[in-house]
C-alpha positions as CSV (number, residue, x, y, z in Angstrom):
1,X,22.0,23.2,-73.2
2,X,22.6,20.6,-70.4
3,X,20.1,17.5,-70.5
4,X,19.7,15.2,-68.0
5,X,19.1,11.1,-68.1
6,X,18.6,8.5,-65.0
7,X,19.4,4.7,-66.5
8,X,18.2,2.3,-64.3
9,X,18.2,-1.2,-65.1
10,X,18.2,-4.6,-62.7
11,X,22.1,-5.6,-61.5
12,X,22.2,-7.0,-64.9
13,X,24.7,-7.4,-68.1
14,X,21.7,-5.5,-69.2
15,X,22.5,-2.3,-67.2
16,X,25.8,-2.2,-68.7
17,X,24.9,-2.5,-72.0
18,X,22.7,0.5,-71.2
19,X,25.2,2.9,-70.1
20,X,27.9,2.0,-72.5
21,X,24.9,2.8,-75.5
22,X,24.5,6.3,-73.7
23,X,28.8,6.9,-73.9
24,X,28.3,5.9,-77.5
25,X,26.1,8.8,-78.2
26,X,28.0,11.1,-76.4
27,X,26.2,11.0,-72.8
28,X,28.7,11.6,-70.0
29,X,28.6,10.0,-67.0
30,X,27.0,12.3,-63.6
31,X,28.3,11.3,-60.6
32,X,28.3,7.6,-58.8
33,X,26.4,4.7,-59.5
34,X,23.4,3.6,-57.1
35,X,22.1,0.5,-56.1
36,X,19.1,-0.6,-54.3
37,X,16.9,-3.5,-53.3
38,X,13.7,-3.8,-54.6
39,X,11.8,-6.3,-52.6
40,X,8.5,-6.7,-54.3
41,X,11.2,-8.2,-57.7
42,X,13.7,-9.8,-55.4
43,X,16.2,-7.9,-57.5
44,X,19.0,-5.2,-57.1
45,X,18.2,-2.6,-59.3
46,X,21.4,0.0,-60.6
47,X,21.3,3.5,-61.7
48,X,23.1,6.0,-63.7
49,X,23.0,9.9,-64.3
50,X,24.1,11.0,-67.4
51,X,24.3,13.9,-69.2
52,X,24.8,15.8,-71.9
53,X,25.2,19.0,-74.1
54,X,22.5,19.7,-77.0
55,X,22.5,22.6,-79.1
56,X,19.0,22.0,-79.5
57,X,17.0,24.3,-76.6
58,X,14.7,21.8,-74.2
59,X,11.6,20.6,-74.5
60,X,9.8,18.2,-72.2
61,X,8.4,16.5,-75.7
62,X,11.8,15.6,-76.4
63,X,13.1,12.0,-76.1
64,X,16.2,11.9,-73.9
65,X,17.2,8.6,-75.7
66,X,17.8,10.1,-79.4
67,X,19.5,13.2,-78.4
């Protein structure tokens, strides 16, 4: 089973941090990066797909995070 995660994060050390906790567990990176301006923070905010394979079948009770 296939499960899907989007990280986002502001353009921080923070958002780095993120995604290399996800490789750590075994997440696997899902195409490009994105970046976009939010104007209401003043901020670039980044995001990341990720995926990865469970043996467990899916549930939308699950928490992404501690598979």
């Amino acid at each position: 089973m296939l499960i899907y995660r989007l990280l986002t994060e502001d353009d921080s050390s923070e958002f780095c941090h993120k995604i290399s906790d996800a490789l750590a567990k075994g997440w696997v990176l899902h195409g490009d990066p994105t970046m976009s301006f939010d104007a209401a923070r003043g901020v670039m905010r980044c995001g990341q797909a990720v995926v990865k394979d469970i043996d467990t079948p899916y549930s939308p009770d699950m928490k992404l995070g501690q598979q």
